[in-house]
Residue, then its C-alpha position, 0 to 999 in steps of 0.5 A: x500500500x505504501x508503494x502504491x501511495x509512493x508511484x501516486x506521489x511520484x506521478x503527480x509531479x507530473x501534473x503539479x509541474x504541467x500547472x504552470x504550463x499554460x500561464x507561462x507560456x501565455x504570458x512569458x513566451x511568444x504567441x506566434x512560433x508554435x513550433x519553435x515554442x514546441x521544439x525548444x520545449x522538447x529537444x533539450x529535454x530529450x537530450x538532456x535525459x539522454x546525456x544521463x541514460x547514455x544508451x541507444x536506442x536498439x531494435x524495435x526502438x528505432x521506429x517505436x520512439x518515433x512513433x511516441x516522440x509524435x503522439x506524446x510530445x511532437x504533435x502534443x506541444x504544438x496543440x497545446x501550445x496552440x490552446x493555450x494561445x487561443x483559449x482562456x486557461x479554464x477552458x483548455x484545463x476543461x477540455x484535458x480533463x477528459x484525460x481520465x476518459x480518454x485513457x480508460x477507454x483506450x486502455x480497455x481494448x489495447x491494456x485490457x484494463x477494464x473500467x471498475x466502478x471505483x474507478x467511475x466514482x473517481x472519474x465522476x468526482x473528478x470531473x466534476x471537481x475540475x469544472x467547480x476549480x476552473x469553471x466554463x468561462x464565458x465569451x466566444x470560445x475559438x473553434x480552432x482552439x478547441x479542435x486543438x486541445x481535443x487533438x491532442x486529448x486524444x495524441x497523447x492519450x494514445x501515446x500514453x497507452x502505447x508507451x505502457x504496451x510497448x513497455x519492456x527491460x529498456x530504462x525508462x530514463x533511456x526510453x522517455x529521452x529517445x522519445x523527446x529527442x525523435x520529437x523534437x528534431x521532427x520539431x526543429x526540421x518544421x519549424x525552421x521550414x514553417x516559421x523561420x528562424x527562432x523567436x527572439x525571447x528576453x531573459x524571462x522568457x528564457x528563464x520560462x524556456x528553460x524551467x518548462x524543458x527541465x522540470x515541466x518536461x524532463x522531470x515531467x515526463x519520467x514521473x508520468x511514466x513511472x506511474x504509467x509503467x505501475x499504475x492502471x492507466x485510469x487512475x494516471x489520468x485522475x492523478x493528470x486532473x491536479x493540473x487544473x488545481x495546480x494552476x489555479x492555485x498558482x494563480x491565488x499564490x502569484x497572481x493575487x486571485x482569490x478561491x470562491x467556495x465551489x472552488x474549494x469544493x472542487x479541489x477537494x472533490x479532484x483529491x477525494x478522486x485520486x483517493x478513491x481510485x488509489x486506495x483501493x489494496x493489492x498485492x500486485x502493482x502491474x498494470x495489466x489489471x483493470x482501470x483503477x482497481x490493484x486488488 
């Protein structure tokens, strides 16, 4: 139990540091280089995780990290990128906590993790936890932004579950570094065709630049995985939902905003559903059970 209670901590960095995402890139980086924005955020990830795993890719690796640099960073950055320029916070964090959904349903045909009725509990908790925390916004909402965060609800969902069946003996640190590494070279090749030569940042948007490649991706994305590799997609994806919460009480503690009471009613409901669905007992802590039930 206390290692199950271990890889939901480890997990959760991943969305904790994703909660900053948005404001920063928003406010700290330029709104009209995507791709630049997408490739700078992962190409020196990549290597950087690749300098610490020192290993080449071997075998069916050539064509899987490929493959998984696309879904989970290559396309994904860019529409969310995208999103985060187009559409107010509270409507992207909306549209990426379908996350849950998204990852159950694709785990039960390709993970045979069949979804469990703690787990619908916690989803339905979630859910509605996320949309008392961010809210539905108001105003005309951008269609393309929409479109945008839903392609990429759906690219790194379906990068998440295959890099859980295409998991083997292979180092995560090695794995995660040839995926970011494949994405972002694919990055820089397009951008520099579609967008020219990199935007020019002040040292702000450096430093923003920086942080958002090493602890919002590098880090980032080794802890996502982790949970991935030992823990029932679903329950990953209720875990994804502290980014919303994360942001917004980024917002109350740099920003100055103040939390209304259905706010807090909803952080605490996103809480109670990453309790429901991780607390469940088990002796076993492989994924190949069903969504968000280890016993």
């Amino acid at each position: 139990m206390e290692d199950k209670w271990r890889l939901v901590a480890i997990t959760a960095v991943a969305p904790v540091a994703w909660g900053a995402t948005y404001v920063v890139t928003r406010h700290l980086l330029p709104a009209d280089a995507p791709l630049w924005g997408a490739a700078l955020r992962a190409l020196p990830a990549g290597l950087l995780l690749w300098a610490l795993a020192r290993r080449r890719p071997r075998g069916d690796w050539w064509w899987k990290a490929p493959v998984l640099g696309l879904l989970n960073f290559g396309a994904f950055f860019v529409l969310v990128y995208i999103a985060a320029q187009l559409l107010p916070s509270s409507i992207a964090a909306s549209i990426m906590a379908l996350a849950p959904l998204a990852l159950a349903g694709l785990a039960w045909p390709l993970l045979s993790q069949r979804p469990t009725a703690r787990w619908a509990v916690g989803a339905l908790l979630g859910l509605v936890g996320v949309l008392s925390v961010v809210g539905l916004g108001t105003g005309t909402i951008p269609v393309a932004g929409v479109v945008a965060s839903v392609i990429a609800l759906l690219a790194s969902s379906l990068g998440a579950i295959l890099t859980t069946r295409w998991r083997d003996e292979t180092p995560l640190l090695a794995t995660t570094s040839w995926q970011l590494t494949a994405g972002g070279v694919a990055l820089v090749a397009v951008a520099a065709m579609v967008e020219g030569r990199p935007p020019r940042v002040d040292a702000a948007g450096l430093l923003a630049s920086v942080g958002i490649a090493v602890i919002a991706t590098a880090l980032a994305f080794v802890c996502w995985f982790t949970g991935l590799r030992h823990l029932p997609a679903g329950t990953v994806g209720l875990i994804g939902l502290l980014n919303p919460v994360t942001g917004v009480l980024l917002g109350v503690a740099v920003g100055g905003e103040s939390l209304a009471v259905p706010q807090v009613g909803g952080i605490v409901l996103v809480l109670a559903a990453i309790a429901v669905t991780s607390g469940a007992r088990g002796r076993n802590l492989s994924p190949e059970r069903s969504v968000g039930d280890r016993s």
